[in-house]
Each structure stands twice: as structure tokens, then as C-alpha cells.
C-alpha positions in Angstrom: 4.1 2.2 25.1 0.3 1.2 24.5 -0.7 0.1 21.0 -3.0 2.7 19.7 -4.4 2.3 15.8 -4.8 5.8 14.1 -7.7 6.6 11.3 -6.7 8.2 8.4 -9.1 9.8 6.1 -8.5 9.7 2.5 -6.4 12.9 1.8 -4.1 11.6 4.1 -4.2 8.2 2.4 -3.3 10.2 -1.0 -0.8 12.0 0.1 1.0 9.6 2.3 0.6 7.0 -0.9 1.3 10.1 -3.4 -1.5 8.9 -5.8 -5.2 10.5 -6.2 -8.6 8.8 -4.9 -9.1 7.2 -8.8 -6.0 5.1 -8.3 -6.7 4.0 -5.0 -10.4 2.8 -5.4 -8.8 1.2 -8.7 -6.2 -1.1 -6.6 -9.0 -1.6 -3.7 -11.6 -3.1 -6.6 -8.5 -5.5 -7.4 -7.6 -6.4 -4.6 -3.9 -4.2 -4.6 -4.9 -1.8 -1.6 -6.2 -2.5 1.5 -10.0 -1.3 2.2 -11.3 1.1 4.7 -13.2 1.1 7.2 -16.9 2.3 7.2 -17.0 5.4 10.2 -20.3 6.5 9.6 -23.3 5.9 7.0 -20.8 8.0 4.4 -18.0 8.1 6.1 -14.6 5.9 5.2 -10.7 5.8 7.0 -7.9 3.6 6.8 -6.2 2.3 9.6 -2.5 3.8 10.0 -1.3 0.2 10.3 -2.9 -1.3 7.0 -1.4 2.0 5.0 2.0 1.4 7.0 2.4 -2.2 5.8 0.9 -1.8 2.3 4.2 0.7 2.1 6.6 -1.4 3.5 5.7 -4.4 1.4 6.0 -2.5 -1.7 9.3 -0.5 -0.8 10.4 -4.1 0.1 9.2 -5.7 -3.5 11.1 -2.7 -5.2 13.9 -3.9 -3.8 13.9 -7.6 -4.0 12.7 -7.2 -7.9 15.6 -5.6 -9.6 18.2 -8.4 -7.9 15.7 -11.4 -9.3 16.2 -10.1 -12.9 19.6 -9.2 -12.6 20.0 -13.1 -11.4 18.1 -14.5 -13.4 19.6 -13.1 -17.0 23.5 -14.1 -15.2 21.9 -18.0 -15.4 21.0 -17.3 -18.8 24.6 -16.7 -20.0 26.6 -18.5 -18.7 
């Protein structure tokens, strides 16, 4: 199968991210979101890839998180 990046404009990025254009320019300023790519003089995408990994690292975060504070306070007690 041939390895074909896909743009996606930034309603897509909003809705696949479910969070508006204000939060997303927020994390991009600090360095939380990857940035697009310039299309045209005013013209922005991201590529499908970048959005795709951004996901998975967060859905992977949210699950490694809760089991380092849970392990963390069982040290404490014991």
C-alpha cells in the first residue's frame, strides 16, 4: 500500500481534536500541538500523520498517568 500524507484543514483539525481554533493556536504558541503547514500566502493544513500521533501520544499519556500516581502514593504507605 503506498504511503500517501493527507492535509487537513483546520475544521477538520477541530473536530478530529474536539477543541476550537483559540485552543489550538494556544498549544502551537507553546509548543503542545504540532504546527501546520503554509499551503498558500493565507492558506494553513496539518498533516494527517502529525494530528494522528499528537492523538496517540496523548491517549497513551492518559493512560500511563493514572497507574504512576496510584504507584506512587502505595510507596508512600507502606
Amino acid at each position: 500500500m503506498p504511503n500517501t500524507a493527507s492535509i487537513l484543514r483546520l475544521a477538520d483539525v477541530e473536530a478530529r481534536c474536539a477543541v476550537n481554533r483559540r485552543t489550538l493556536y494556544y498549544w502551537m504558541e507553546r509548543g503542545m500541538f504540532p504546527r501546520p503547514i503554509h499551503l498558500g500566502p493565507r492558506t494553513v493544513g496539518w498533516l494527517n500523520g502529525d494530528i494522528e500521533a499528537w492523538i496517540n501520544d496523548k491517549a497513551q499519556a492518559s493512560r500511563v498517568a493514572p497507574y504512576r500516581s496510584i504507584l506512587r502514593s502505595d510507596r508512600h504507605d507502606g
